[in-house]
C-alpha positions in Angstrom: 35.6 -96.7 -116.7 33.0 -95.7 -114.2 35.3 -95.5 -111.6 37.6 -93.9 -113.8 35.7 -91.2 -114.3 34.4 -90.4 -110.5 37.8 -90.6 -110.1 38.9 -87.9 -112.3 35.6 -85.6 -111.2 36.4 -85.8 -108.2 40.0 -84.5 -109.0 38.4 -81.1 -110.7 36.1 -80.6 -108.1 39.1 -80.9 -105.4 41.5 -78.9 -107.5 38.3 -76.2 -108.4 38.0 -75.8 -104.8 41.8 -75.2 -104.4 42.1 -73.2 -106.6 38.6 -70.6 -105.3 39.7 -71.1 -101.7 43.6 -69.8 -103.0 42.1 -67.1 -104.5 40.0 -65.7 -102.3 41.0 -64.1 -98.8 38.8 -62.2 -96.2 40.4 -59.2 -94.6 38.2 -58.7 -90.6 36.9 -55.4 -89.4 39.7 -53.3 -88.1 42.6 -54.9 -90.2 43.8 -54.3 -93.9 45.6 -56.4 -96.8 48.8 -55.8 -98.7 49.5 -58.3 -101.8 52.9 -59.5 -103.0 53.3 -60.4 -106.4 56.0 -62.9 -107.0 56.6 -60.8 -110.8 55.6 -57.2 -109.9 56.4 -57.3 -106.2 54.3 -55.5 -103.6 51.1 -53.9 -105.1 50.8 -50.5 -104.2 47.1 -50.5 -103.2 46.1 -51.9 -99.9 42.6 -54.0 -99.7 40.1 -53.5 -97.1 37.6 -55.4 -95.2 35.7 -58.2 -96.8 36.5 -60.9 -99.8 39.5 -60.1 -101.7 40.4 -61.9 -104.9 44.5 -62.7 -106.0 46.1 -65.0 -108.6 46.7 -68.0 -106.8 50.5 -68.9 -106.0 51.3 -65.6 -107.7 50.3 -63.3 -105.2 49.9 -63.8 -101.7 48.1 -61.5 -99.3 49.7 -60.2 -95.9 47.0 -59.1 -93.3 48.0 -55.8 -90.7 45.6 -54.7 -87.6 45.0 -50.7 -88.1 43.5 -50.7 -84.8 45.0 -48.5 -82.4 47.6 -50.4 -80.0 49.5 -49.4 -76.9 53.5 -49.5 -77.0 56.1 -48.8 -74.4 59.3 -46.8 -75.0 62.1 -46.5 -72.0 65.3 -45.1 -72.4 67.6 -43.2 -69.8 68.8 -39.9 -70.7 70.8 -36.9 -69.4 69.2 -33.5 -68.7 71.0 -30.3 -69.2 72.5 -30.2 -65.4 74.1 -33.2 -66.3 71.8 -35.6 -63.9 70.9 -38.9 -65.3 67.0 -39.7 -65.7 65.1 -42.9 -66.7 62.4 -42.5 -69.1 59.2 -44.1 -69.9 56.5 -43.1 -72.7 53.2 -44.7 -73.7 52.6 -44.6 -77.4 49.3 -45.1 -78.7 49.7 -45.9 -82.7 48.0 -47.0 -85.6 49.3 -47.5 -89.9 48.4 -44.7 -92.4 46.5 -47.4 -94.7 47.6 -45.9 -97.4 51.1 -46.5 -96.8 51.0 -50.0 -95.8 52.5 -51.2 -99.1 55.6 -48.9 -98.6 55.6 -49.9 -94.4 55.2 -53.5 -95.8 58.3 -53.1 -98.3 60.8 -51.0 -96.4 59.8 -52.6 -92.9 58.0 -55.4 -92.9 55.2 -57.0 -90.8 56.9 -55.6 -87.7 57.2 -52.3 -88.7 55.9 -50.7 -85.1 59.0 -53.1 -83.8 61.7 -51.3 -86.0 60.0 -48.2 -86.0 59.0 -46.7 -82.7 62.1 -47.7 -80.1 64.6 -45.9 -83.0 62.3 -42.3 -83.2 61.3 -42.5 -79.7 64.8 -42.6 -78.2 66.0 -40.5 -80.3 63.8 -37.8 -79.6 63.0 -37.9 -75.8 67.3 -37.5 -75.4 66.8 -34.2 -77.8 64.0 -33.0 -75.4 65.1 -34.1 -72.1 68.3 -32.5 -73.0 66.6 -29.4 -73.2 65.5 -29.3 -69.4 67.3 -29.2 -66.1 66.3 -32.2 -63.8 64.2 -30.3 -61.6 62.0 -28.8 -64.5 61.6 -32.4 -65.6 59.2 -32.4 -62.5 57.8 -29.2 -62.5 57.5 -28.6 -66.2 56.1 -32.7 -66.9 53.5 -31.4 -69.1 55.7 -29.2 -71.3 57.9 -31.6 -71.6 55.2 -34.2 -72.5 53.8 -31.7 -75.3 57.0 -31.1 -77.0 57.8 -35.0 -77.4 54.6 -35.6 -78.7 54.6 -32.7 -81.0 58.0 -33.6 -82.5 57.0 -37.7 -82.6 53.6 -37.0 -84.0 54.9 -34.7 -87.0 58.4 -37.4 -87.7 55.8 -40.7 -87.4 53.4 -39.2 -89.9 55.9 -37.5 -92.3 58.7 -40.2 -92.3 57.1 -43.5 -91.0 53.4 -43.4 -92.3 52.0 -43.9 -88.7 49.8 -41.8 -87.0 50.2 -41.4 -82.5 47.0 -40.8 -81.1 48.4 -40.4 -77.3 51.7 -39.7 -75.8 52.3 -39.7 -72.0 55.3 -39.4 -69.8 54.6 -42.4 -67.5 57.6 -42.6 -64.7 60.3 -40.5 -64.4 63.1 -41.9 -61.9 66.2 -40.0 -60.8 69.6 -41.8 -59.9 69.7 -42.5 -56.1 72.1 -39.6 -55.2 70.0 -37.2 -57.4 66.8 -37.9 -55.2 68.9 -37.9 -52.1 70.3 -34.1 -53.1 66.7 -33.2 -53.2 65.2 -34.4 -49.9 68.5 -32.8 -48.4 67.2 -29.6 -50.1 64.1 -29.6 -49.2 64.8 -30.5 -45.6 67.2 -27.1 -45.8 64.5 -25.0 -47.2 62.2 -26.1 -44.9 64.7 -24.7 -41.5 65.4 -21.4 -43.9 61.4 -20.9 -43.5 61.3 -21.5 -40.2 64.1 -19.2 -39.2 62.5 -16.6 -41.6 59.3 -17.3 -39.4 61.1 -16.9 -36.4 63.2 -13.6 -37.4 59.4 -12.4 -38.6 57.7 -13.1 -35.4 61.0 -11.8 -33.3 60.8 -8.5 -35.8 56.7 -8.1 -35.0 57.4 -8.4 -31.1 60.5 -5.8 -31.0 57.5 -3.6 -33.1 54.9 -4.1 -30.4 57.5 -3.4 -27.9 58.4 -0.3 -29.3 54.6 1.1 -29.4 53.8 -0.5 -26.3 57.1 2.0 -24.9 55.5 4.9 -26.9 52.4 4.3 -25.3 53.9 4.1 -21.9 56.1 7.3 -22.4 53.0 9.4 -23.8 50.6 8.2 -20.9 53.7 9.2 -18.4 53.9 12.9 -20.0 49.8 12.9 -19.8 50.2 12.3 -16.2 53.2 14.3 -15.9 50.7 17.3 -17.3 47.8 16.8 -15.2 49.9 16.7 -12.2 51.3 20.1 -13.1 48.2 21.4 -13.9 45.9 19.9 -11.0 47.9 19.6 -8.0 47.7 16.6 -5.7 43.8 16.1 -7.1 44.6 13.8 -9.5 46.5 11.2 -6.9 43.5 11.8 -4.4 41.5 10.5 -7.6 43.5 7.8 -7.7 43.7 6.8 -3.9 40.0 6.8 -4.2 39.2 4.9 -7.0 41.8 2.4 -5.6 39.8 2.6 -2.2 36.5 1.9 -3.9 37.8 -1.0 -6.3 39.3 -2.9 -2.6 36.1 -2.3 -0.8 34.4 -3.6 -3.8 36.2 -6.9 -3.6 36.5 -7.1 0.3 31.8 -6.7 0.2 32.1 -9.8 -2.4 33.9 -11.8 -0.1 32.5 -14.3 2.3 35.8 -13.9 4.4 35.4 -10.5 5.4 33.7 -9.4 8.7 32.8 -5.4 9.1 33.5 -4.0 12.7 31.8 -1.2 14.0 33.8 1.6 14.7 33.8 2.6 18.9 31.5 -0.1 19.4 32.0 -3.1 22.6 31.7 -6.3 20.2 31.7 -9.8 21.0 32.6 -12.4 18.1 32.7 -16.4 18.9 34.4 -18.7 16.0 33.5 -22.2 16.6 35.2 -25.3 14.7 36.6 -28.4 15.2 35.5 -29.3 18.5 36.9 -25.7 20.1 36.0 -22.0 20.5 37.8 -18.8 20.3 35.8 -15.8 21.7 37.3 -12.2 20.6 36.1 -9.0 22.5 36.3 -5.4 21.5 36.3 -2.4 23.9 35.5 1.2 23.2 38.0 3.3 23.6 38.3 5.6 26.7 38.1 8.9 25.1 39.9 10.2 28.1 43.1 11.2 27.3 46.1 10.0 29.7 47.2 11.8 32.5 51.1 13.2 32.5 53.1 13.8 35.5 53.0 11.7 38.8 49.9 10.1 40.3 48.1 11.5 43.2 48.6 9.8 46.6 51.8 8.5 45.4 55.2 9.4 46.3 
């Protein structure tokens, strides 16, 4: 009878702790609870962190993380020029907690699975659309705002999930579109440079032209002063020309100054030999004309 009776205690202690370990569930920091009831079917309340109480085998709790978590969208799209693009967006997303019961019931436990690819495609082909392949790179953060706009407003409205961050993270161009490109570039590059050189060509014909203006008006200046001066103003020229060579002959170590009328000998000695040079003064005798005495 003894034995009996451990027997059966032991029983109601094992089926007591069933039955408090089935009916309790603890929900961890940065997640929340939905509960199914086998009669009334998903609750519509959601249970929050700590210990949660449910009918045993009745109900049965499902756990979600509402922390925020990262999620990858890539599609490839057309633009309005008719150039194909490959896409791909960074979502960061989180559950409404209030509407994890409905998310729970219409999508399940996988709800960011079903939900994000569908919207996100969907709307990054509407914008794209919008936008000519080359705005797709000059325009990236336009672009970016109006995707997230749009998927921020549908997520929240339709889906009961709220997008903290979306970024445009690689846009790639077909092979041919990116080769188009570089070949324009490369042209635009040459039409620069052959507006440079038409520029500089345009500036030099310019100088050219004052630099002749210049010219003629110093020519009539000259022209005037001649007719108004005489010969003075060449003799002011032979002389300043004079004074400038004798300038540059008196800094010159080459140069050698001769007396004028005066018997000079100069010795140049170099190399082993000697050249002498002699200067006489001129007889200031004029020459005799006609036939020499005591000749016949």
């Amino acid at each position: 009878m003894a034995q009996a009776k451990l027997g059966l205690a032991l029983f109601g202690l094992g089926s007591a702790f069933f039955a408090v370990k089935s009916a309790v569930f603890i929900v961890d920091a940065g997640e929340s609870a939905v509960v199914f009831d086998r009669f009334r079917g998903v609750l519509p309340h959601h249970y929050g962190e700590g210990i949660n109480f449910v009918i045993p085998i009745l109900q049965t709790p499902y756990t979600y993380d509402i922390r925020i978590r990262p999620r990858e969208i890539s599609t490839r799209s057309g633009t309005k020029d008719q150039q194909q693009v490959n896409i791909k967006l960074r979502v960061l997303h989180r559950p409404i907690v209030e509407k994890l019961p409905w998310l729970f019931e219409t999508y399940g436990m996988d709800y960011d699975e079903r939900i994000l690819p569908s919207i996100g495609n969907e709307i990054l082909k509407a914008v794209v659309a919008q936008f000519n392949a080359e705005e797709l790179i000059t325009k990236r953060e336009l672009v970016s705002l109006k995707i997230r706009q749009i998927m921020e407003v549908r997520a929240r409205t339709d889906y009961g999930m709220v997008l903290d961050d979306i970024s445009l993270m690689d846009v790639k161009f077909s092979q041919e579109f990116m080769h188009a490109v570089e070949m324009k570039q490369v042209a635009q590059q040459e039409a620069e440079r052959y507006k440079y050189v038409v520029d500089k060509n345009e500036q030099e014909k310019q100088a050219a032209i004052v630099r002749a203006e210049g010219e003629a008006e110093a020519a009539s200046l000259i022209s005037k002063a001649l007719t108004k001066a005489g010969n003075g103003l060449i003799m002011l020229r032979r002389i300043e020309a004079a004074r400038e060579i004798a300038k540059r002959l008196s800094e010159s170590g080459n140069v050698t100054y001769v007396p004028k009328g005066a018997n000079v000998l100069l010795s140049t000695e170099g190399g082993g030999s000697s050249t002498s040079f002699f200067s006489r003064k001129a007889d200031p005798t004029p020459p005799m004309s006609g036939p020499i005495p005591g000749r016949r």
